[in-house]
C-alpha positions as CSV (number, residue, x, y, z in Angstrom):
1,X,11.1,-25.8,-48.4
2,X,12.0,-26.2,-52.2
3,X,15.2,-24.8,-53.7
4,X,13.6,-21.8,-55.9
5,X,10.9,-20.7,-52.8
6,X,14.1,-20.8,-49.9
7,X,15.9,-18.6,-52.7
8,X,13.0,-17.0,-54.4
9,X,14.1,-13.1,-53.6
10,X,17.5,-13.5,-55.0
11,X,16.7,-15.9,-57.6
12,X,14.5,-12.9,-58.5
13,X,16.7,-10.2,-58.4
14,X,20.0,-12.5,-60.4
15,X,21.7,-12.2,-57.0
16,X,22.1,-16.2,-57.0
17,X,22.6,-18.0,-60.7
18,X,22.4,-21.1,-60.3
19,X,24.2,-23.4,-62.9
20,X,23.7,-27.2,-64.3
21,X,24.9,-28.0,-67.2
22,X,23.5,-30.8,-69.8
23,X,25.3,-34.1,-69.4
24,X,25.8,-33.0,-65.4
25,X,21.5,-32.9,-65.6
26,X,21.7,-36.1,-67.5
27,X,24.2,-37.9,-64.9
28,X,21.9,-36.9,-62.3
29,X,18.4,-38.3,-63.5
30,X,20.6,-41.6,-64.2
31,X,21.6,-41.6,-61.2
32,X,18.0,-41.3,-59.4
33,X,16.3,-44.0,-62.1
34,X,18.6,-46.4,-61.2
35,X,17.7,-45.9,-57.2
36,X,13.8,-45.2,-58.3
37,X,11.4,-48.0,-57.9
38,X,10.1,-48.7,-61.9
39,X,6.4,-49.0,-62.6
40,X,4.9,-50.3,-65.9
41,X,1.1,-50.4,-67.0
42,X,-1.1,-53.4,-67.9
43,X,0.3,-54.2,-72.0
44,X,3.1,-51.5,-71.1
45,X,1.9,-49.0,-72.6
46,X,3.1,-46.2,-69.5
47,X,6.2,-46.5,-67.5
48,X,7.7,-44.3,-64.8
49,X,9.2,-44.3,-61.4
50,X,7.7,-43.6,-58.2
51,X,10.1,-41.7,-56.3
52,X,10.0,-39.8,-60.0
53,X,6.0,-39.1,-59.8
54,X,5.9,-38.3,-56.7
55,X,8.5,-35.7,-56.5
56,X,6.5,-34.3,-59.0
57,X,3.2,-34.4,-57.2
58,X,5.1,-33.0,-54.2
59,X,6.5,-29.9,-55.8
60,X,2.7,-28.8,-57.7
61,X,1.7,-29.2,-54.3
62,X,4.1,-26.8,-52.8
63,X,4.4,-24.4,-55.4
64,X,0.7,-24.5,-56.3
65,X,1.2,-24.4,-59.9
66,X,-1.3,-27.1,-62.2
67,X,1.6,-28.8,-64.1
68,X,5.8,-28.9,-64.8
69,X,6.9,-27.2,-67.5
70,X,10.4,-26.1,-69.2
71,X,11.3,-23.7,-71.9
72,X,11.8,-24.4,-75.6
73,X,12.6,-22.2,-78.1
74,X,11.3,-18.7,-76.3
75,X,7.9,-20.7,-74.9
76,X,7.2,-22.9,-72.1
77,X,6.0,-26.9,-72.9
78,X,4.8,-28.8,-70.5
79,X,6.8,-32.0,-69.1
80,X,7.6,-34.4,-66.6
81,X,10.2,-35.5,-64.4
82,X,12.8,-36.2,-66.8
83,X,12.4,-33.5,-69.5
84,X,12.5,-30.4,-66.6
85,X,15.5,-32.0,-64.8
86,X,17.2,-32.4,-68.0
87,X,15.8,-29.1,-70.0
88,X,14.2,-26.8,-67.3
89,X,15.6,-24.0,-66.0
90,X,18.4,-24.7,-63.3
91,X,16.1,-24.1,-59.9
92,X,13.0,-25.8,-61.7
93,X,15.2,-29.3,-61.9
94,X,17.1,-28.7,-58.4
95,X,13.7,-28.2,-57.0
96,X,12.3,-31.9,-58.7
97,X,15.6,-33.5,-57.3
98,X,15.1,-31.8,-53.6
99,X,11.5,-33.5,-53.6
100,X,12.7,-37.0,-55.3
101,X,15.2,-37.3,-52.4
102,X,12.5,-37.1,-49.6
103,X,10.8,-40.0,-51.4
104,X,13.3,-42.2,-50.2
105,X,14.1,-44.2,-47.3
106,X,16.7,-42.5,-45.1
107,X,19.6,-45.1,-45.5
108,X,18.8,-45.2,-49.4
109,X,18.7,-41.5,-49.4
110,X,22.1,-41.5,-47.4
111,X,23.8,-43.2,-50.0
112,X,22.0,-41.7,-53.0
113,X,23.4,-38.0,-51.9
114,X,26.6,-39.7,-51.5
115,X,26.1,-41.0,-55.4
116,X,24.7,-37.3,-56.8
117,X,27.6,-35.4,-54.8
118,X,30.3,-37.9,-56.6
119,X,28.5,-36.9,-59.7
120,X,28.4,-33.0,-58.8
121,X,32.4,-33.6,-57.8
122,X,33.1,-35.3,-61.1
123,X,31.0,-32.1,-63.6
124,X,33.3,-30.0,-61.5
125,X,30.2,-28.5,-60.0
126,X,30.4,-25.7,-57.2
127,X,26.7,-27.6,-55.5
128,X,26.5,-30.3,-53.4
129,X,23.6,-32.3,-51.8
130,X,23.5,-31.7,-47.9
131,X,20.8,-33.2,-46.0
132,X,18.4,-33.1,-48.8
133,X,19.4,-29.8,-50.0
134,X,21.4,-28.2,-52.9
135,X,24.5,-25.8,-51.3
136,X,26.5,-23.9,-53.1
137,X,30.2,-24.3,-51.6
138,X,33.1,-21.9,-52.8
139,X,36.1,-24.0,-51.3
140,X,35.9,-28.5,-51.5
141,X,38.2,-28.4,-48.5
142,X,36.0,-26.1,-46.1
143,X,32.6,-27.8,-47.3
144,X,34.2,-31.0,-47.0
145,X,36.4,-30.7,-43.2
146,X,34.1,-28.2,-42.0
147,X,30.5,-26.9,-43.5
148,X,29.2,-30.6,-43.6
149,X,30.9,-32.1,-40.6
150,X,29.4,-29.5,-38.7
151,X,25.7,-30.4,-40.4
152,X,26.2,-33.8,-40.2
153,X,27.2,-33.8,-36.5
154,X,23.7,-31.8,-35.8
155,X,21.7,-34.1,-37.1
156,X,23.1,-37.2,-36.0
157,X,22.9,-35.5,-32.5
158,X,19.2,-34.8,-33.0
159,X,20.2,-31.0,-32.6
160,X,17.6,-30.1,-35.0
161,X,17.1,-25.8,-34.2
162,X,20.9,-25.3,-34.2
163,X,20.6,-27.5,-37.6
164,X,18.2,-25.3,-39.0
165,X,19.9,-22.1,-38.2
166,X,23.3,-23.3,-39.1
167,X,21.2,-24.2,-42.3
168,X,19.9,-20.7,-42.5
169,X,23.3,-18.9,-42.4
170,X,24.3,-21.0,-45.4
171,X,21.5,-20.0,-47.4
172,X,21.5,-16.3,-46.4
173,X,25.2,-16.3,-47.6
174,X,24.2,-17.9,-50.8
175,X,21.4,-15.5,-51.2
176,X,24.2,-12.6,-50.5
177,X,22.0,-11.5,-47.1
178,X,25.5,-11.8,-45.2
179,X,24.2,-10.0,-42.1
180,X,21.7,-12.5,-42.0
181,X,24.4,-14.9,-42.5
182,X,26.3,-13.9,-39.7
183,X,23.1,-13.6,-36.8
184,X,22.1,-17.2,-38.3
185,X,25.5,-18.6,-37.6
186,X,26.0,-16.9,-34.1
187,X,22.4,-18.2,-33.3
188,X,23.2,-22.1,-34.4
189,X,26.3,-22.0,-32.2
190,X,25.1,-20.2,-29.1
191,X,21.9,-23.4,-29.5
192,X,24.7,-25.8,-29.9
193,X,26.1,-25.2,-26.7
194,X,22.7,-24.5,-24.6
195,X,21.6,-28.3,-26.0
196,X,25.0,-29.7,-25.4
197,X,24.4,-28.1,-21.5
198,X,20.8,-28.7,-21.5
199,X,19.9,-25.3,-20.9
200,X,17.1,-23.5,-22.6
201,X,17.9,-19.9,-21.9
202,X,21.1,-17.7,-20.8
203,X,22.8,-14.7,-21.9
204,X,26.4,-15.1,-24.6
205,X,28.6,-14.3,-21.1
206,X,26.8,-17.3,-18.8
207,X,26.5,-19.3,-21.5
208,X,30.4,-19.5,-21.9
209,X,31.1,-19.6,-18.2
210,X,29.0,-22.6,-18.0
211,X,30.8,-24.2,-20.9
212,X,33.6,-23.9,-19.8
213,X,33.5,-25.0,-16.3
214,X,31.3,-28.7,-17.4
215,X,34.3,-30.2,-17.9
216,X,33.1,-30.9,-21.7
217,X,36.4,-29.0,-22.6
218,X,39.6,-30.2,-20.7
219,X,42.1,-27.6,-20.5
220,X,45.1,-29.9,-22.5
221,X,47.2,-26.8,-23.2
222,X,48.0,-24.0,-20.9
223,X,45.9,-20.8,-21.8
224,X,43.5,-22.6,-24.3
225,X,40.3,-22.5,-21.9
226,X,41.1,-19.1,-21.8
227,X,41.3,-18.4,-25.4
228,X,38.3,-20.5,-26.4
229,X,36.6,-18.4,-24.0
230,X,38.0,-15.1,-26.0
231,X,37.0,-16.8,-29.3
232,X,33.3,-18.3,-28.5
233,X,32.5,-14.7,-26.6
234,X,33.9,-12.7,-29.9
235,X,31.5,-15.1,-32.1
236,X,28.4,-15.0,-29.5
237,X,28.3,-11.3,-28.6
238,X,28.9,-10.6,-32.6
239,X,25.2,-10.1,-33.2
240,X,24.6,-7.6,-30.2
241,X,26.7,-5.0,-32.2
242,X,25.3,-2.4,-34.3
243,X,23.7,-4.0,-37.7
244,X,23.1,-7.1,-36.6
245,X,20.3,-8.7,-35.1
246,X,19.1,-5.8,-32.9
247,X,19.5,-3.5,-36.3
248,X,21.8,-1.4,-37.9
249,X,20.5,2.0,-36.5
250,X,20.4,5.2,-37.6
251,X,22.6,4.6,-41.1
252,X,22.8,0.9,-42.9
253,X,26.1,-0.4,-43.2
254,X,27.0,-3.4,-45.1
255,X,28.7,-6.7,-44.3
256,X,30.9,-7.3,-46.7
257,X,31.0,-11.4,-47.2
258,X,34.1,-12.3,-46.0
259,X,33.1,-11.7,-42.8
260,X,29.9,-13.8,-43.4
261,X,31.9,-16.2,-44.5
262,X,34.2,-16.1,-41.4
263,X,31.3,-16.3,-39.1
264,X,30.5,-19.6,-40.8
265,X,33.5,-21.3,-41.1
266,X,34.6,-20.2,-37.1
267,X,31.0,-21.3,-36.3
268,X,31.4,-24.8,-38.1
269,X,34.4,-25.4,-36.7
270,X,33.8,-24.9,-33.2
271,X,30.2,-26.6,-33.9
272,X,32.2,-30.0,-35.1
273,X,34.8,-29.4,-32.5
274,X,32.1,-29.5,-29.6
275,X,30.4,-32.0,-30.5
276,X,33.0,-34.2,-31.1
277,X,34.6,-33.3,-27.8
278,X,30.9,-34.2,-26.3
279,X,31.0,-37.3,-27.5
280,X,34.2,-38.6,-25.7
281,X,33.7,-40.3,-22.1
282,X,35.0,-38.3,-19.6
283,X,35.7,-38.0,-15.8
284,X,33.7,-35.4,-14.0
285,X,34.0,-34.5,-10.6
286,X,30.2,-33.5,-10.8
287,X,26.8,-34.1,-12.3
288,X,27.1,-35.4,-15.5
289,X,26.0,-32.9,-18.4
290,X,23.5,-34.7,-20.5
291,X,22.9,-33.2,-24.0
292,X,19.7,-32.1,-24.4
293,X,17.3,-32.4,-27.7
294,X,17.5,-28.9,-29.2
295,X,14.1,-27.9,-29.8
296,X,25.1,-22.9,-77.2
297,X,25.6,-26.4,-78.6
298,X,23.4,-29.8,-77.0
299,X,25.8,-29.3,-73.9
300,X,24.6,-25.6,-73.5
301,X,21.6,-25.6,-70.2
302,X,19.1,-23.0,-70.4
303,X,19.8,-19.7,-68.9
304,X,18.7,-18.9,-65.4
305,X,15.4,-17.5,-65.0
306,X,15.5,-14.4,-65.5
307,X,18.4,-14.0,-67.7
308,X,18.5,-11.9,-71.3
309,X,18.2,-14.8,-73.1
310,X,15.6,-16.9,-71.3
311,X,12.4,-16.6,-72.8
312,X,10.2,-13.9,-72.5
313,X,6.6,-13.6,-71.4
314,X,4.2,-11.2,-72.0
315,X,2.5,-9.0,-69.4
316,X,-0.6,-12.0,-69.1
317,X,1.7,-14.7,-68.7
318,X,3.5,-12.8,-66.2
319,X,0.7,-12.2,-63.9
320,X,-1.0,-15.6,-64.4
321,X,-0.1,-18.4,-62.3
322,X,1.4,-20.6,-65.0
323,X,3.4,-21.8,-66.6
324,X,5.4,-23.1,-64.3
325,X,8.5,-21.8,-63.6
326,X,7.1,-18.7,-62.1
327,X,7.8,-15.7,-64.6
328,X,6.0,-13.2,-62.3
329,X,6.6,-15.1,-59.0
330,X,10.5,-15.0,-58.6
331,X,10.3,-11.6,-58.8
332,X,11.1,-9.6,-55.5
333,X,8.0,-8.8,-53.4
């Protein structure tokens, strides 16, 4: 799912800005061209990419809309590739650079996130690419020795559900849902550990027992069995409280997002730790655990849709289904 339809309530609602500024737009189309396959017409009179066009052809398709467009001076133009990465509005161009990346073969893509993040780093940017994906990541040293460890480990592993829900938490954070967050980030760790055991169902308790008695773990320090235990059962029986997934009851109380963010982070960390622990040979006195495949100048961007000064559209244009970028659509339902 694109960028602006996994975000499209708060995007909606200014509860994620997202940000890109000019040359950092620039940087990044350079940086696709020069990985893009070029095409040329007969006497050269058309030119393009394919990854380019086709990312193009991929997001119409997913959005439904009839063509790209970007905003210039309080009206919408219509464009290509190049002009809405580089003049759309900041969701419109991370949504064109989402679909270009799918274009490519994996080990080219590998390295090409690798060349856009450098990029990202370099602008000072707080987004980064993860598995095809624009994050948002408040600390360099958690995204870089935690958040994307833990994501990378997932899908090297083939865990695929506890990917996608680890993957949910971040977005649910991002989108300032932090009980959401929270429930997502319980769920991709309690999956972790049933596909590292091979089991498909068993209540938080079990489950930890059974962890912790495979042997996966060896008990190096006195006492740390026992506080693993302490800390995975805090993190797994988290959403059986009040508020979170079984619902917050009678009166709604909010998560504040440090603790959405601490739900994460733990998670991530234990997710990288486990797998990494799974991964080293080991002597078992019993039957091997097998893990099991888990089901204002040129530098100034346009503002954020949505924002006082983007530019406005009247009631028809509102309602319509384009221009493209969806002036009634990001709207909350």
């Amino acid at each position: 799912m694109l960028f602006s339809l996994r975000h499209k309530r708060s995007l909606g609602d200014r509860t994620l800005r997202p940000s890109l500024p000019r040359r950092l737009r620039r940087s990044l189309l350079r940086v696709l061209q020069a990985r893009a396959t070029p095409w040329e017409s007969d006497w050269g009179r058309e030119s393009g990419f394919n990854e380019l066009d086709a990312a193009e052809s991929a997001v119409l398709r997913e959005t439904g809309h009839e063509y790209l467009s970007y905003p210039d001076d309080k009206k919408t133009v219509r464009g290509g590739f190049a002009e809405v990465v580089t003049l759309g509005y900041p969701e419109n161009a991370m949504d064109l650079i989402e679909a270009c990346l799918v274009e490519f073969p994996v080990d080219t893509r590998q390295r090409l996130e690798g060349e856009l993040n450098d990029v990202l780093s370099g602008h000072n940017s707080p987004w980064r690419c993860v598995h095809g994906q624009f994050v948002l990541i408040d600390s360099k040293y958690l995204e870089e020795e935690v958040l994307r460890p833990a994501a990378d480990l997932l899908h090297t592993a083939g865990f695929e559900g506890p990917l996608k829900e680890f993957s949910d938490a971040r977005s649910a954070l991002m989108d300032g849902n932090n009980r959401d967050a929270i429930v997502a980030a319980n769920n991709a760790l309690e999956s972790t550990i049933k596909a590292l055991l091979g089991v498909k169902r068993e209540k938080p308790g079990r489950l930890i027992a059974r962890l912790i008695k495979s042997e996966l773990i060896p008990n190096h320090y006195d006492g740390f069995l026992e506080s693993l235990d302490k800390i995975l059962y805090t993190v797994l029986v988290e959403r059986s409280e009040p508020g979170r997934a079984h619902g917050s009851g009678k009166q709604h109380e909010d998560v504040p997002r440090h603790y959405a963010e601490l739900a994460i982070h733990l998670v991530g960390t234990l997710i990288v730790f486990l797998l990494r622990q799974g991964s080293i040979p080991r002597v078992s006195t019993g039957p091997a655990v097998t893990p099991a495949k888990s089901v204002g100048s040129d530098e100034e961007e346009p503002p954020p849709h949505g924002d006082e000064d983007a530019p406005e559209s009247s009631d028809d244009e509102a309602e319509s289904e384009e221009p493209w970028p969806w002036e009634g659509e990001l709207q909350p339902e």
